[in-house]
C-alpha positions as a Markdown table, in Angstrom:
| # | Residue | x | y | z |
|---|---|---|---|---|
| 1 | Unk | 0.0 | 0.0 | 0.0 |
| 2 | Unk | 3.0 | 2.5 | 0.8 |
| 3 | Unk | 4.5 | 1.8 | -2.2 |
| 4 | Unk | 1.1 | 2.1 | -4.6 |
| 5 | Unk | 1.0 | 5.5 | -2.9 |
| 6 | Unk | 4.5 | 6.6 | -3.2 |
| 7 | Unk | 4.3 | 6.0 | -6.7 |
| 8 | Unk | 1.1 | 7.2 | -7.5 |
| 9 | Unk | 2.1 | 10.8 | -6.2 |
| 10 | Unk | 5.6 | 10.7 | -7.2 |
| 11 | Unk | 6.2 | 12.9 | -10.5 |
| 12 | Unk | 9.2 | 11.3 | -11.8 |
| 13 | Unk | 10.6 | 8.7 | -9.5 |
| 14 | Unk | 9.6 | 6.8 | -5.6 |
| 15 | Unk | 13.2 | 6.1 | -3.4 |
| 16 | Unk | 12.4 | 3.1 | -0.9 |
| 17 | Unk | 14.9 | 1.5 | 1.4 |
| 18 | Unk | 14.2 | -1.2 | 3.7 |
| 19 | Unk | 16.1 | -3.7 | 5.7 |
| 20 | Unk | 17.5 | -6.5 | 3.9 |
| 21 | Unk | 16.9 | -10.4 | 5.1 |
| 22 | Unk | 20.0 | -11.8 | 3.9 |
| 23 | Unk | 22.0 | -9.4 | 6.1 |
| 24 | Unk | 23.1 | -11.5 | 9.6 |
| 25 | Unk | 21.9 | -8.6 | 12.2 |
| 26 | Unk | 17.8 | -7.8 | 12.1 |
| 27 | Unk | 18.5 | -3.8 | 12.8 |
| 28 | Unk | 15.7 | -3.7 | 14.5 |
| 29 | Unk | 16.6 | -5.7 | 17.2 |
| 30 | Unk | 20.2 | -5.9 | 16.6 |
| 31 | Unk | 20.3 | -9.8 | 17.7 |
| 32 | Unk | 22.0 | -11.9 | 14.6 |
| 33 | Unk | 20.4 | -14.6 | 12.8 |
| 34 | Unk | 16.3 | -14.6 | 14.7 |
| 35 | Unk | 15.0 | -13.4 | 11.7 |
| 36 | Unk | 16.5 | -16.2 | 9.6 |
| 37 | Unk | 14.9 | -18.7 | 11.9 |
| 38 | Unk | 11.6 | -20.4 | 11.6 |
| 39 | Unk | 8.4 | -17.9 | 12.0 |
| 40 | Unk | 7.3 | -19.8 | 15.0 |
| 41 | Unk | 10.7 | -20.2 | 16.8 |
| 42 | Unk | 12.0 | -16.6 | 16.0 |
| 43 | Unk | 8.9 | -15.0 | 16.9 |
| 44 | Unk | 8.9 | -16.6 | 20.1 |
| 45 | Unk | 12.1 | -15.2 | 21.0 |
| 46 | Unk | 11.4 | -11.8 | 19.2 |
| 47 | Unk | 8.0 | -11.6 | 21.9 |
| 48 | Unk | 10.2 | -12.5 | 24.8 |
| 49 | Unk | 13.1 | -10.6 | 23.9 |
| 50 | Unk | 11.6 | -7.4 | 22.5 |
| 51 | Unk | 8.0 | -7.2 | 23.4 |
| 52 | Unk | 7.6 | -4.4 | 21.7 |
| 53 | Unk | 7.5 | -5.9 | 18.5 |
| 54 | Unk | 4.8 | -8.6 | 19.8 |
| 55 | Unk | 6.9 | -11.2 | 17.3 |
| 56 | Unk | 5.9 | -9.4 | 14.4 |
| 57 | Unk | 9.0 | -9.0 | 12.5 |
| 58 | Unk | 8.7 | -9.5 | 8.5 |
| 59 | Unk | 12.1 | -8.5 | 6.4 |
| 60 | Unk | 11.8 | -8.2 | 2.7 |
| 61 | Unk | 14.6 | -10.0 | 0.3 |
| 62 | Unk | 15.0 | -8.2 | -3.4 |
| 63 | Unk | 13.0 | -9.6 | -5.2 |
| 64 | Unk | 10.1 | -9.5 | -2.5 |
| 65 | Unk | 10.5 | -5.5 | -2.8 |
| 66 | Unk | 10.4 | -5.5 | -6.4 |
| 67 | Unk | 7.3 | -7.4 | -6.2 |
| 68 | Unk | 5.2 | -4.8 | -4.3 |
| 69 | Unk | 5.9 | -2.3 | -6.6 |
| 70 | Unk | 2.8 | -1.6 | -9.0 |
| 71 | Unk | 3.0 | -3.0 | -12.8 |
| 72 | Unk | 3.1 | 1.1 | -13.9 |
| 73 | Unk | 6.5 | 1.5 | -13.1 |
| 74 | Unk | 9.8 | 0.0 | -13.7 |
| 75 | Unk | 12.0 | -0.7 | -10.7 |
| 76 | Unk | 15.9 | -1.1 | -9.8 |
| 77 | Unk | 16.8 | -2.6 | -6.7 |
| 78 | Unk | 20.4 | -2.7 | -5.5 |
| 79 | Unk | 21.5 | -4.7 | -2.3 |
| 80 | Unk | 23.3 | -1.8 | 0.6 |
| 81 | Unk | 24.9 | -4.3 | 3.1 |
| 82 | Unk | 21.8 | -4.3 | 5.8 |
| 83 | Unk | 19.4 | -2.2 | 3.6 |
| 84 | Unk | 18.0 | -2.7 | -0.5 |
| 85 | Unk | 17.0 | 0.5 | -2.2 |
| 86 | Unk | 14.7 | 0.2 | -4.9 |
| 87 | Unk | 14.1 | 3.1 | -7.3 |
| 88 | Unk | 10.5 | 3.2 | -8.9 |
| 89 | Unk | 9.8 | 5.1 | -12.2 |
| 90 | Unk | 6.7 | 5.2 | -14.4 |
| 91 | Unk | 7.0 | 3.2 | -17.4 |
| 92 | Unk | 6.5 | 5.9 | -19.8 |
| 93 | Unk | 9.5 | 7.9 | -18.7 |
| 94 | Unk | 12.0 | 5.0 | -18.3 |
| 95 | Unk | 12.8 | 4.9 | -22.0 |
């Protein structure tokens, strides 16, 4: 939904950055490796080690980025160590 709207009101292009899943330390929590474990044994330890979160942790890879990006526009995405930037622009003005 963020990204529909970013790139529905953006003129000529939408700058996203997010954390990235293949990176060993979740920045969020700064403990290595929890969000590469299964969703019921890392969110078990994310609720009892940072309740804050309630265990609700979802990282995106690449390619899971790209795919909320809306069909009008063309994206790059470009792994950052522990973030991916992806640059939307409308189809029309990417040639």
């Amino acid at each position: 939904m963020l990204l529909a709207e970013c790139c529905r009101v953006a003129h000529r292009a939408a700058f996203v950055t997010t954390p990235n899943r293949w990176f060993p330390i979740e920045v969020h929590t700064r403990i290595p490796f929890v969000h590469w474990l299964p969703w019921c044994i890392g969110g078990s330890l994310l609720r009892r080690f940072r309740p804050v979160l309630g265990g609700g942790l979802w990282l995106l890879t690449p390619a899971g980025l790209r795919a909320l990006v809306p069909t009008t526009h063309a994206v790059e995405t470009v792994r950052r160590g522990m973030t991916i930037v992806a640059i939307a622009r409308p189809v029309d003005s990417v040639a």
